[in-house]
N, C-alpha and C positions, 0 to 999 in steps of 0.2 A: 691228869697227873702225868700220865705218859707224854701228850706234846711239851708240858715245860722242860722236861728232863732232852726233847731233841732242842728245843729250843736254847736253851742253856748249853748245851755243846755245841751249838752254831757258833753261840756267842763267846765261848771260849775257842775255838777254832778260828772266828775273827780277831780274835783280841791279840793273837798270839799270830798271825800273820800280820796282821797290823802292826806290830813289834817288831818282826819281823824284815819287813820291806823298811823301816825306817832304822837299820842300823846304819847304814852307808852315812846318814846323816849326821854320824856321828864322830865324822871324821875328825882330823885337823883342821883347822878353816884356816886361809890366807887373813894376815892380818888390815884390817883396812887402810883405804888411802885418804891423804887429806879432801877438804874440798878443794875447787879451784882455786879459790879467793886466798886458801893459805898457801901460796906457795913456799919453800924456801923454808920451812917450820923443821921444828924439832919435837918427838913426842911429849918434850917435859911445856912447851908452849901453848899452852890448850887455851890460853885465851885469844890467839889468831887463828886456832883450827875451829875455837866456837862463832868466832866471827864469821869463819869463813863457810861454815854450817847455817848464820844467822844470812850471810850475805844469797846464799842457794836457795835458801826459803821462800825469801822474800822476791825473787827472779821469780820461783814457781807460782807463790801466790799472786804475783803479775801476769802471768802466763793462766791460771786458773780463772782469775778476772776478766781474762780478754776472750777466753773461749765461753762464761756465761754473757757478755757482751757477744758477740758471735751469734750466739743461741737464741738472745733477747731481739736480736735483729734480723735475722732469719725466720723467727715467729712472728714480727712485726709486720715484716713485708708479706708474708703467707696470709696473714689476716688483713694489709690492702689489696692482696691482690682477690681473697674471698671477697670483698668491696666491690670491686671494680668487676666479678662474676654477675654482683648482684644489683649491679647498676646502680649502686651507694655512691659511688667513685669513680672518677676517670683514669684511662690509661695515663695521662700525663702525670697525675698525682703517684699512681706506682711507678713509673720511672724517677720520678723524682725522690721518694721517700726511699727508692734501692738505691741509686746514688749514693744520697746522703748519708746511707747507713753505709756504703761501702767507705765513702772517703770518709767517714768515722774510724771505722777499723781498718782503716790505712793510718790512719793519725795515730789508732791507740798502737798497734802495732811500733812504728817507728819511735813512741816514746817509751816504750817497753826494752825497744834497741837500744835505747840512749841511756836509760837508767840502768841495765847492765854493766856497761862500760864503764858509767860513771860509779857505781854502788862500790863501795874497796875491799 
């Protein structure tokens, strides 16, 4: 009986520091800014600020794709070159299959730069 009654004032002594430390966060906050894609907008234009929200996204989600690509290719070549450890594979084939996967993601990369530019 005695520890829940300490236990219970810890928990009220966190609770209320916890409160505490997050009043700051309570401030005024700056109001946000558009995205890129809207420039030139007005707060009453939210269907160019959503575009331009819809246009960020879709950058990121290209950018999210090309580092699982990245990933997918860097685990690929670790597993020729475990290959080529174990005498599965030659060295020629993991120069080749790292290549490959580089001038991949040199490709996805530069079309990643292009649909940017091009995205409105």
């Amino acid at each position: 009986m005695r520890k829940t009654k300490i236990f219970e004032r810890i928990w009220i002594g966190v609770g209320t520091m916890t409160l505490w430390a997050s009043m700051p966060a309570h401030a005024a906050l700056p109001s946000p800014t558009a995205p890129a894609g809207a420039t030139g907008t007005t707060s009453t234009d939210w269907l160019t600020v959503l575009g331009g929200y819809i246009k960020a996204g879709a950058v990121l989600l290209g950018l999210a794709l090309s580092v699982v690509g990245f990933l997918w290719i860097a685990w690929a070549s670790l597993a020729k070159l475990n290959e080529v450890r174990a005498k599965k594979a030659e060295w020629g084939e993991f120069g080749l299959y790292v290549g490959a996967g580089a001038g991949v993601l040199l490709f996805i990369t530069y079309l990643l730069n292009q649909a940017a530019v091009v995205l409105p």
